[in-house]
Structures are given as C-alpha cells and as structure tokens.
C-alpha positions in Angstrom: 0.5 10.3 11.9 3.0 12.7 13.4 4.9 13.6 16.5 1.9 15.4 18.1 -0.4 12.9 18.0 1.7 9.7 18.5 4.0 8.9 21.5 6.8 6.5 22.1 7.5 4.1 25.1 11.0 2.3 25.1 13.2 0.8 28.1 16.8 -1.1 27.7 18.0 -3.1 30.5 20.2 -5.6 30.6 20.0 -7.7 27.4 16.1 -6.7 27.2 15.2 -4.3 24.6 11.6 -2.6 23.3 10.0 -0.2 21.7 6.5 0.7 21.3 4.7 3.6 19.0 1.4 4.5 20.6 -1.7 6.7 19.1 -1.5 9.9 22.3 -5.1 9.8 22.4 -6.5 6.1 22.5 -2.7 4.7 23.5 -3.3 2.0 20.9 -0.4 0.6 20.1 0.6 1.2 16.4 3.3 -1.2 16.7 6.4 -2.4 19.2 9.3 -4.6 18.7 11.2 -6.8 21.4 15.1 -7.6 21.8 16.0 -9.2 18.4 13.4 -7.4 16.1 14.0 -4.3 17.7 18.2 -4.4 17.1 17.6 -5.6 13.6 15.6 -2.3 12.9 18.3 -0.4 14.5 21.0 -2.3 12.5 18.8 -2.3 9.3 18.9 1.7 9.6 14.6 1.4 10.0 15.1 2.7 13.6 17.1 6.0 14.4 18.0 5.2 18.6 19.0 9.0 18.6 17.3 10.8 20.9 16.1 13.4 18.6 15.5 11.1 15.9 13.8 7.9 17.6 10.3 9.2 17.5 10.5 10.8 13.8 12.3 7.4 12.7 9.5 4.8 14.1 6.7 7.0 12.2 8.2 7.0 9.0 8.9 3.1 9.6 4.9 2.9 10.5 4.1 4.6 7.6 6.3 2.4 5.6 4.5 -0.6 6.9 1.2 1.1 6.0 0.2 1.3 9.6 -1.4 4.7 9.5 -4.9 5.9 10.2 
C-alpha cells in the first residue's frame, strides 16, 4: 500500500466531515470515517489533515489496522 497505488477522497462542509482511502485501480474502499470518527482520528493524532500529510497519514493508519493487501 503506498501513495501511488492508493487515492484519498475527503469533503468538509458545514458540520459534515469524511474521509475515504481507495485502492487507484479497483476504487475499493480500504476504509472511510464520517463526522465523529473521523475528528477523533484527527484529535487522536491517527489522521494528519495537513495537506501534504493526509494521504501518507491514512496509509500508515490502514496499515496499522492491518487493512493491506
């Protein structure tokens, strides 16, 4: 699992937040979190929202979770 073969889909609005890892080539979803779940993983320090590290962050997380191929 890396940055080249996975891709990330997020939006923020309002009080609404997600987050979504994909596979690039199926677009299986690896994993996602919703408003709540996905604040608690930033808070927790799982998630990194910063631009550069958002992506990098939720593989490591996956992996963590043992939700690689």
């Amino acid at each position: 699992m890396t940055i080249n073969n996975t891709v990330v889909a997020s939006w923020h609005e309002r009080d609404r937040d997600y987050i979504e890892l994909m596979w690039k080539d199926t677009e299986e979803t690896i994993f996602e979190a919703w408003d709540e779940d996905y604040r608690g993983m930033v808070e927790d320090g799982f998630i990194d929202p910063r631009p550069r590290r958002l992506h990098q962050s939720l593989i490591e997380y996956a992996r963590h979770m043992g939700l690689a191929r």
